[in-house]
Backbone as a chain_set.jsonl record, in Angstrom:
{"seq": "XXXXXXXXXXXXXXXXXXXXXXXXXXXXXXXXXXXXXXXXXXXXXXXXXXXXXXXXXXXXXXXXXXXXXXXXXXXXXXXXXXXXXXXXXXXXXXXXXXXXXXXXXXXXXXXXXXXXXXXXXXXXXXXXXXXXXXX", "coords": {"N": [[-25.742, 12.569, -6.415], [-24.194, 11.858, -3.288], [-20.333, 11.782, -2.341], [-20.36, 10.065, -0.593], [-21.65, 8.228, -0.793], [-21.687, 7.57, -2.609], [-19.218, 6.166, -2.215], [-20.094, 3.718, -1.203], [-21.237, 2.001, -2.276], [-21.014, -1.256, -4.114], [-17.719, -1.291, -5.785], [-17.73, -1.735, -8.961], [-16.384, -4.115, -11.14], [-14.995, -2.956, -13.76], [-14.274, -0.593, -12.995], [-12.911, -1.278, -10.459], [-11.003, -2.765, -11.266], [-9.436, -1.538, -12.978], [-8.07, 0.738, -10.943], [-6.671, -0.765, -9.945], [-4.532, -2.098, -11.267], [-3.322, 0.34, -11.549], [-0.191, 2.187, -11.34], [1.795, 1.924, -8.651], [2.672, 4.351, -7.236], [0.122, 5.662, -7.83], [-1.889, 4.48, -7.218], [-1.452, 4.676, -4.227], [-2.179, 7.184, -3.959], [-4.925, 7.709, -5.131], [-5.708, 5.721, -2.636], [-5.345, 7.23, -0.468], [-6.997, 9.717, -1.083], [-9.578, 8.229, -0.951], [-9.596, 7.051, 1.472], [-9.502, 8.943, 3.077], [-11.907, 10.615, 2.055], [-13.956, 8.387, 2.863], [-13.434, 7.665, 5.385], [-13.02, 5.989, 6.135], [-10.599, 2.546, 6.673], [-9.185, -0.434, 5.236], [-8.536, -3.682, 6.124], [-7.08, -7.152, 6.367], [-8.484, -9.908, 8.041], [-8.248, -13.035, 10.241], [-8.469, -14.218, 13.136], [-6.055, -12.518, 14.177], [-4.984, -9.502, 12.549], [-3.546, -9.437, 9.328], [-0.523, -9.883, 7.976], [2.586, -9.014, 6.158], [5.696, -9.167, 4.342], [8.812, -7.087, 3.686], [11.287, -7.02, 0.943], [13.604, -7.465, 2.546], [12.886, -8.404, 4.769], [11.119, -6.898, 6.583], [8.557, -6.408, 8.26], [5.196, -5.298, 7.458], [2.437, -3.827, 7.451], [-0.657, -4.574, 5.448], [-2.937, -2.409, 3.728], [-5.891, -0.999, 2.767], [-8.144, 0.855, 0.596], [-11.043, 0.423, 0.608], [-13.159, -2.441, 0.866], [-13.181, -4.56, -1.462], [-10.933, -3.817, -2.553], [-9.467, -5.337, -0.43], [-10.234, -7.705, -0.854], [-9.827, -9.018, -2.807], [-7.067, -9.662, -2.218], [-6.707, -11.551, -0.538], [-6.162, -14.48, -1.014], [-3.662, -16.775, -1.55], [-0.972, -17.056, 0.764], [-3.024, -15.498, 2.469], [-5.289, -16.495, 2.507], [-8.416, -17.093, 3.502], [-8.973, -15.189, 4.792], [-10.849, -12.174, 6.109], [-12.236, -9.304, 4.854], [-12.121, -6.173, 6.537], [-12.849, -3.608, 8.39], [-11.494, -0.338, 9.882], [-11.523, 2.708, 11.53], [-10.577, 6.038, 10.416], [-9.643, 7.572, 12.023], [-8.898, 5.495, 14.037], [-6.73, 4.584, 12.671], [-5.309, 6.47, 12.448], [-4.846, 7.499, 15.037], [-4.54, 5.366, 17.06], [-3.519, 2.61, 15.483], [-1.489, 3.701, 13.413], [0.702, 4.694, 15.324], [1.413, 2.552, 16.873], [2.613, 0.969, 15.577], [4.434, 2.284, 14.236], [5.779, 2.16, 16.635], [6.129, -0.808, 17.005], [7.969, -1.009, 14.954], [7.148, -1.912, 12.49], [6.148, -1.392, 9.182], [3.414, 0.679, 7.207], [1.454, -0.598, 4.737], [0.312, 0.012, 2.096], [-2.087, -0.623, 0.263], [-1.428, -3.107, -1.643], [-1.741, -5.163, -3.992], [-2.827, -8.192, -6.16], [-0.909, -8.864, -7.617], [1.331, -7.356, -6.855], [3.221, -5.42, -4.133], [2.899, -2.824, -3.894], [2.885, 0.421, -2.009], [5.422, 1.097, 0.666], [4.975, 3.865, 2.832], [6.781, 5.562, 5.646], [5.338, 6.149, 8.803], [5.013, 8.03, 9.552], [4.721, 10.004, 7.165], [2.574, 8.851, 6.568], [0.949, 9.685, 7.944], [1.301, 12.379, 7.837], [0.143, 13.263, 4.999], [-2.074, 12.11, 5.075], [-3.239, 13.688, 6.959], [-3.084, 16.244, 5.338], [-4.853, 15.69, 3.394], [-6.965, 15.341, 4.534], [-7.425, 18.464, 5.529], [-7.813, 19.661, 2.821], [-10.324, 18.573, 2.198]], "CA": [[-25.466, 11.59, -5.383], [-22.968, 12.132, -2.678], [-19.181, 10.995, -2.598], [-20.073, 8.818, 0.806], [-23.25, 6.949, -1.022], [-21.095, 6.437, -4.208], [-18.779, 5.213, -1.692], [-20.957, 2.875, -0.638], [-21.681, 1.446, -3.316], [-20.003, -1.883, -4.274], [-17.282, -0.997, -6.995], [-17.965, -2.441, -10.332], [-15.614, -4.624, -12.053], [-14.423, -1.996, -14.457], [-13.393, 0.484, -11.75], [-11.754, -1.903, -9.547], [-9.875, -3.196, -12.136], [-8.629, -0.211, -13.762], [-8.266, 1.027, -9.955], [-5.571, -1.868, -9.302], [-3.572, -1.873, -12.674], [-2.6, 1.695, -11.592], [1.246, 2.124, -10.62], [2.038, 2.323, -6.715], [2.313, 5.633, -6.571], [-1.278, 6.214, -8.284], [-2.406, 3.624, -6.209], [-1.175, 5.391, -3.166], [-2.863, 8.97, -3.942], [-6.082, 7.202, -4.509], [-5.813, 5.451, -0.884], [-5.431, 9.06, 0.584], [-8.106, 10.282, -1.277], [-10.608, 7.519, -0.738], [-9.35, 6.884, 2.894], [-9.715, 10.756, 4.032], [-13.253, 10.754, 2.368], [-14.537, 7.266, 3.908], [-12.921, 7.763, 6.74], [-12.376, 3.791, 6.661], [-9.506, 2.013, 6.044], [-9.577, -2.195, 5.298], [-7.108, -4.705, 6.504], [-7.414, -8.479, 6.314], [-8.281, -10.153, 9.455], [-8.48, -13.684, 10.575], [-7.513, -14.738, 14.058], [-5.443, -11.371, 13.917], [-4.566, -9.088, 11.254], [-2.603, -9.993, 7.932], [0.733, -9.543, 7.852], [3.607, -9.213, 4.967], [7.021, -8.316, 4.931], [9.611, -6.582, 2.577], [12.14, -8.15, 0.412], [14.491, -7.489, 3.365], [12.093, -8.9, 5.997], [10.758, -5.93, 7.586], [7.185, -7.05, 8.697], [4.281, -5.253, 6.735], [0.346, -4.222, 7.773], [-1.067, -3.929, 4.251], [-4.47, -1.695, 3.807], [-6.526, -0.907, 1.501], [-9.279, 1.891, 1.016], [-12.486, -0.327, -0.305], [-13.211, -3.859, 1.161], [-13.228, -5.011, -2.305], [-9.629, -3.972, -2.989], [-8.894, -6.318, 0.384], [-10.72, -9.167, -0.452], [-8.999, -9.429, -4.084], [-5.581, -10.287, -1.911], [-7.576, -12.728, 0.155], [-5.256, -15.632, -1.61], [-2.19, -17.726, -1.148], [-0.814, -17.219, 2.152], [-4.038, -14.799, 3.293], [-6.45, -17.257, 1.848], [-9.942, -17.469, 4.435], [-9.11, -14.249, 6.048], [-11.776, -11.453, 5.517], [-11.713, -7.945, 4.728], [-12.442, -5.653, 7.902], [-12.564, -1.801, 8.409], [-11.294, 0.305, 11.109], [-11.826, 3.776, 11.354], [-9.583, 6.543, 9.971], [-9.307, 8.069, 13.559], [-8.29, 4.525, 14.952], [-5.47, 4.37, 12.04], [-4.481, 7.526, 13.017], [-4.458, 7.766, 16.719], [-3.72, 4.309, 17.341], [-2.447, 1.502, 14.87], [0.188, 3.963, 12.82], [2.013, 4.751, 16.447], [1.862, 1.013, 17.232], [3.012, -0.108, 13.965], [5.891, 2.861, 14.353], [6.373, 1.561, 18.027], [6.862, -2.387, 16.652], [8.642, -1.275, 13.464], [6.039, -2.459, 11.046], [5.542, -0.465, 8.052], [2.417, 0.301, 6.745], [1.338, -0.89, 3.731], [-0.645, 0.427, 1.514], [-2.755, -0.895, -1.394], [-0.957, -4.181, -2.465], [-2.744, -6.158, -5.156], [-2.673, -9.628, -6.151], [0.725, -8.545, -8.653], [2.383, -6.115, -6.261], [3.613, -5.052, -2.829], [1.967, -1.79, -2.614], [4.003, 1.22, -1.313], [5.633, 1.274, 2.196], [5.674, 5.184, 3.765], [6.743, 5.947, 6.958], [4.369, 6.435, 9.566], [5.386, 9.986, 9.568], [4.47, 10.056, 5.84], [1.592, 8.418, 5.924], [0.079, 10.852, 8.668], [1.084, 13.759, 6.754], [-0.579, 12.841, 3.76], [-3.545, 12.009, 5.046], [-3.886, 14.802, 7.798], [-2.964, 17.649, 4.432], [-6.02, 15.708, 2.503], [-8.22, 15.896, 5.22], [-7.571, 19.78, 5.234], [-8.396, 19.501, 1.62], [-12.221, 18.177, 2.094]], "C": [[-24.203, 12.015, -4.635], [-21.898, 11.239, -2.597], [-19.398, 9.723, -1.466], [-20.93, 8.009, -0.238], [-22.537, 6.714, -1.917], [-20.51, 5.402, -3.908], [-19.063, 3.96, -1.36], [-21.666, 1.965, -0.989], [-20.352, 0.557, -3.447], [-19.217, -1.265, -5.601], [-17.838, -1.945, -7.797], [-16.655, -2.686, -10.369], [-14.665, -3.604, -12.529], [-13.193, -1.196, -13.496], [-12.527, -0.456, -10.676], [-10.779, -2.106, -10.567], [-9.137, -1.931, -12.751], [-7.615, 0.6, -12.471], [-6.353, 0.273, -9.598], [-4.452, -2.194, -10.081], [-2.996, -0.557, -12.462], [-1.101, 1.583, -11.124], [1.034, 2.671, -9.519], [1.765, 3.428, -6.35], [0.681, 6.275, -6.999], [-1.962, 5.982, -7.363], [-2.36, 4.265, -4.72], [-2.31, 6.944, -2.782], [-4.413, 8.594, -3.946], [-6.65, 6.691, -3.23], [-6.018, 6.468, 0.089], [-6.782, 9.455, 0.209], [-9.126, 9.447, -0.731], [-10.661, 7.271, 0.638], [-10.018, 8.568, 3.706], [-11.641, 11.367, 3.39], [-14.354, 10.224, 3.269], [-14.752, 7.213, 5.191], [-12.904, 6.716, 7.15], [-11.337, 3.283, 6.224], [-9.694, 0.263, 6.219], [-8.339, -2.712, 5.076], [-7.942, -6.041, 6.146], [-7.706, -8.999, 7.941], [-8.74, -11.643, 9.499], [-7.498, -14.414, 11.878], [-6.3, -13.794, 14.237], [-5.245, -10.982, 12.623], [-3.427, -9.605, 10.444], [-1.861, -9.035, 7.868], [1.714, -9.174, 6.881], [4.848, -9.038, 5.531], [7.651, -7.654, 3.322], [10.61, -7.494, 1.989], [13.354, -8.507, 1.479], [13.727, -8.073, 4.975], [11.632, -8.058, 7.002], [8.996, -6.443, 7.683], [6.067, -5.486, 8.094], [2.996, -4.963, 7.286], [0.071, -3.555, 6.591], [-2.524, -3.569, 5.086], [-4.748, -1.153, 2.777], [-7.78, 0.542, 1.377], [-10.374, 0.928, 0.704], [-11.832, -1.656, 0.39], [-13.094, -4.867, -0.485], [-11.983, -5.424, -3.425], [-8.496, -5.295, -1.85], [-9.004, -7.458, 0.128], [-10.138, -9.549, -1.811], [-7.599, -9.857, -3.261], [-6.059, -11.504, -0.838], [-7.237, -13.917, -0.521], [-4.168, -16.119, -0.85], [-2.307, -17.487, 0.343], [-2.157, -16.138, 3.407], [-5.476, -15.678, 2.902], [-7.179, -17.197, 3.466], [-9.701, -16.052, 5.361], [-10.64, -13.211, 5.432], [-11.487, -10.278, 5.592], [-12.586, -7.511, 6.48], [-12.025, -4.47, 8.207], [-12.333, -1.305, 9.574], [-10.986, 1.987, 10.36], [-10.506, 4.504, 11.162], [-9.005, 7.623, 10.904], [-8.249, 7.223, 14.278], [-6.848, 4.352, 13.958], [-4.34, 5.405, 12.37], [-3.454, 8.372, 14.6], [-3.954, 6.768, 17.264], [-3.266, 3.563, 16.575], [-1.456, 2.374, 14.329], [0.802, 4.517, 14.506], [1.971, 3.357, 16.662], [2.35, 0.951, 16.357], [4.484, 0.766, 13.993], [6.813, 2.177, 15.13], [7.265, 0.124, 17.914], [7.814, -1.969, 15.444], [8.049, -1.886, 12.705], [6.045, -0.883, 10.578], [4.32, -0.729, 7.706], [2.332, -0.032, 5.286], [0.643, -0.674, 2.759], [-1.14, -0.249, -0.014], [-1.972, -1.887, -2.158], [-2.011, -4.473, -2.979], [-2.107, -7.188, -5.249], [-1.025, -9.885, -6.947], [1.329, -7.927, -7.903], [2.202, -6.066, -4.959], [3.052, -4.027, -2.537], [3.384, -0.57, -2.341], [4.116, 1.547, 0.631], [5.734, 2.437, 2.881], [6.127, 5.208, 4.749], [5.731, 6.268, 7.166], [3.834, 7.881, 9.773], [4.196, 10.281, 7.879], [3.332, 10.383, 5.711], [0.343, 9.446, 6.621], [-0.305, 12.073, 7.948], [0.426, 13.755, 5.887], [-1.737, 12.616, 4.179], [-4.272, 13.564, 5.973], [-3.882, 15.938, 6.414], [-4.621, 16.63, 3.394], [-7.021, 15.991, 2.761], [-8.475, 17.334, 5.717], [-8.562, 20.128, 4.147], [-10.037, 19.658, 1.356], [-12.818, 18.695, 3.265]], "O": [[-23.245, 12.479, -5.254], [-22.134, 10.037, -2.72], [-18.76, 8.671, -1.473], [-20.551, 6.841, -0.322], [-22.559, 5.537, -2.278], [-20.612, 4.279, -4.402], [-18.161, 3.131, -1.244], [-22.479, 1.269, -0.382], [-19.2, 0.911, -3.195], [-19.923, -0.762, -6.475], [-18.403, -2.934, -7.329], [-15.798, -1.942, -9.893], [-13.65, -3.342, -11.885], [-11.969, -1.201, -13.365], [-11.454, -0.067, -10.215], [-9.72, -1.48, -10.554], [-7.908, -1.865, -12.701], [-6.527, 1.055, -12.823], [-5.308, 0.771, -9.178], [-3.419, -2.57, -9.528], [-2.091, -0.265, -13.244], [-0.928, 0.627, -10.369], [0.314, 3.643, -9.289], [0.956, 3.744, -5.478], [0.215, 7.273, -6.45], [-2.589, 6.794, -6.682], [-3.428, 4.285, -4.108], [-2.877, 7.426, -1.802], [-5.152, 8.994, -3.046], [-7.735, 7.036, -2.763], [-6.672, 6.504, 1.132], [-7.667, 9.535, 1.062], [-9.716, 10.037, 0.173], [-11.791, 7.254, 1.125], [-10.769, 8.908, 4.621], [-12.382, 12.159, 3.974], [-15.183, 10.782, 3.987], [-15.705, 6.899, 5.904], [-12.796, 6.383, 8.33], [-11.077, 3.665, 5.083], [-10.26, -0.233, 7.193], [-7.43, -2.444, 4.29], [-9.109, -6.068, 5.756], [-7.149, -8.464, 8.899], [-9.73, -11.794, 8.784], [-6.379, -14.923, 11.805], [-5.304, -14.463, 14.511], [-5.28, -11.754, 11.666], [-2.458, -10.16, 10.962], [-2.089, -7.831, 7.756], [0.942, -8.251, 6.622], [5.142, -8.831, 6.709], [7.122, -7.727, 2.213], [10.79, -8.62, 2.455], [13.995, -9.554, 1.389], [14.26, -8.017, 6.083], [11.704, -8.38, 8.188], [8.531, -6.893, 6.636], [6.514, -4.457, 8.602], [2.363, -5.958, 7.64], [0.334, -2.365, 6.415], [-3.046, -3.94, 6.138], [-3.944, -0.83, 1.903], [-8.102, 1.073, 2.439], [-9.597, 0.608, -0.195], [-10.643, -1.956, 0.506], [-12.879, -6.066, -0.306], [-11.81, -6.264, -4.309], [-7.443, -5.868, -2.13], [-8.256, -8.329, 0.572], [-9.953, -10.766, -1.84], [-6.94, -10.602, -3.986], [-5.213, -12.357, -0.569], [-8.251, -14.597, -0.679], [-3.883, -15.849, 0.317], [-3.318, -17.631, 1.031], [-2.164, -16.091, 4.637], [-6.606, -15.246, 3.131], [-6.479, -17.256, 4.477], [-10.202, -15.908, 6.476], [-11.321, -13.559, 4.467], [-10.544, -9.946, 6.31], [-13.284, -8.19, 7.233], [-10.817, -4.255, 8.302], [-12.984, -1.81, 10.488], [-10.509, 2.342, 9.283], [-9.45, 3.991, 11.534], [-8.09, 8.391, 10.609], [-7.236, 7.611, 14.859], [-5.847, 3.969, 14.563], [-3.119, 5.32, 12.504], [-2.49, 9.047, 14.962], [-2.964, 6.936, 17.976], [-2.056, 3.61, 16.793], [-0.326, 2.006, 14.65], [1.987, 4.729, 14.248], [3.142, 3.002, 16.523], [3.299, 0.446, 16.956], [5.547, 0.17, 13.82], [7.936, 1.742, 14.873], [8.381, -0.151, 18.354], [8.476, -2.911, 15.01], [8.768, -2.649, 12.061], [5.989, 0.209, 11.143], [3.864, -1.872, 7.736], [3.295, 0.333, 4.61], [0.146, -1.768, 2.492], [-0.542, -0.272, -1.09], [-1.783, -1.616, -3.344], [-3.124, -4.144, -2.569], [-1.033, -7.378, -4.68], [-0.26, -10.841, -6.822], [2.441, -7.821, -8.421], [1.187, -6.563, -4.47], [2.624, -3.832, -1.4], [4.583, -0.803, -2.493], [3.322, 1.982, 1.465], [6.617, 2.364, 3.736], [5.573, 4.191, 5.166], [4.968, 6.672, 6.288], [2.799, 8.5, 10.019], [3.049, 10.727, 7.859], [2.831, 11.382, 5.193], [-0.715, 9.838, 6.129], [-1.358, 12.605, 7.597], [-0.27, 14.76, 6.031], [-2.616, 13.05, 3.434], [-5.295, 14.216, 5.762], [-4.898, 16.632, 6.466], [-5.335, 17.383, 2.73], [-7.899, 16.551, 2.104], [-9.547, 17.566, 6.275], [-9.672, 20.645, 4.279], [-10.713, 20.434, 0.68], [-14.03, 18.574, 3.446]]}, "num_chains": 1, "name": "protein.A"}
């Protein structure tokens, strides 16, 4: 079976969970990987995209690789939003320079326990443009 159709497949239980218990930075390297295969990335969205900030109030666009890892933060203050994919072109070419442009950080891969890690925009390019060499 190929990596897109596995993709494509809802996760199981198991694997999400094990998936989301990982530390930030695990969490992070998986997002690259799964993002630069997919070539989707999932935000929250209702009535615009879902927001956060840092402990210092820097404003936040979390994302996720898998709709399944979005819709698990789909609580408290994101409660009724829904997960929602945009392409890994459109993250690239347009929202990380907006998000540089406003000073939002991106956000990557919070869970229902954690914040997730913040890269630079710079970062987050690099990292994904050297994975998509990779594959």
């Amino acid at each position: 079976m190929s990596e897109r159709i596995i993709s494509a497949i809802k996760l199981g239980g198991q694997q999400l969970a094990a998936v989301v218990t990982l530390p930030g930075p695990e969490r992070y390297e998986y997002f690259i990987r799964r993002v630069a295969d997919a070539r989707e990335v999932w935000g929250l969205y209702q009535d615009g995209w879902a927001l956060a900030k840092t402990d210092d109030g820097t404003l936040v666009f979390p994302m996720w690789p898998a709709s399944d890892y979005a819709s698990l933060c789909a609580e408290f203050e994101w409660d009724g939003y829904d997960a929602q994919a945009f392409s890994l072109e459109e993250l690239i070419d347009e929202l990380l320079p907006q998000l540089e442009e406003d000073r939002v950080l991106p956000g990557v891969f919070y869970t229902p326990g954690d914040k997730g890690i913040t890269p630079s925009v710079v970062q987050l390019i690099g990292d994904l443009e050297d994975e998509l060499r990779r594959t």
